[in-house]
Every structure is written in structure tokens, then in C-alpha cells.
N, C-alpha and C positions, 0 to 999 in steps of 0.2 A: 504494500500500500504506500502510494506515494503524496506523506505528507509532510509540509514544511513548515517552519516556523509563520504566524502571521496570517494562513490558514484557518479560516472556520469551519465547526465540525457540527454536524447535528447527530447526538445518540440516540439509542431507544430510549433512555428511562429517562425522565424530568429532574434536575435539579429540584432540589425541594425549594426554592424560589417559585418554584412553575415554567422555567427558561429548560430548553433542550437545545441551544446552541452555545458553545464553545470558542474560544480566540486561543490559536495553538502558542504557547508564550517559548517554550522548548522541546527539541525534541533531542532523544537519543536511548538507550533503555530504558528510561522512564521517561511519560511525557506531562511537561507543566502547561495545564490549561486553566482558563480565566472564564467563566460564567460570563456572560453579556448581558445577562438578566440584575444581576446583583451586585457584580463584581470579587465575589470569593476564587482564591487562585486553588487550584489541588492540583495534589503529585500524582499519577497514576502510572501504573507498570507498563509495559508497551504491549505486550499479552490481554490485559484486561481491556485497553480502550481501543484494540485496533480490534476484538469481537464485538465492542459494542457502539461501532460506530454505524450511524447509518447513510448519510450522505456526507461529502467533501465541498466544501465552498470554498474554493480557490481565489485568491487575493494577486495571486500572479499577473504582473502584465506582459499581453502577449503579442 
């Protein structure tokens, strides 16, 4: 899965804000992501949030 820093992620499950997208802040075996809903950062393993991603919003210009 090809994702990069700066990157937005939609997962299956909601933040418990009610927000399901994501601002990818790092990535490498584990990936720091930021809520867009609330602003809370978390550390997630690269295993866990590349199963539960569900779409890729790319910040890329092309």
C-alpha cells in the first residue's frame, strides 16, 4: 500500500469524535496519524492500520 506522509486516510471504524478521516503525520513501522475531526495524534503499528484502512486521499500533486 502506497502511502505517504500528508496523505488522508478514511478507516472502517469512527474515531470516537465521530470523524473517520485521518492526516498521515508519519510513516514507517508504525504510522502517526492526526484525526481531522478533533485533532488527537495516535501511534498505530503499520499491521493494524494498513487492515483497516478503507480508502487513500492523496495530497500528491500530479
Amino acid at each position: 500500500m502506497d502511502i505517504q506522509v500528508r496523505d488522508h486516510i478514511l478507516v472502517k471504524k469512527p474515531h470516537p469524535c465521530g470523524s473517520r478521516e485521518f492526516e498521515v503525520l508519519r510513516v514507517g513501522m508504525d504510522f502517526k496519524i492526526k484525526c481531522t475531526g478533533c485533532g488527537h495524534e495516535i501511534m498505530i503499528p503499520r499491521a493494524k492500520i494498513e487492515k483497516n484502512i478503507k480508502k487513500v486521499i492523496s495530497n500528491r500533486e500530479e
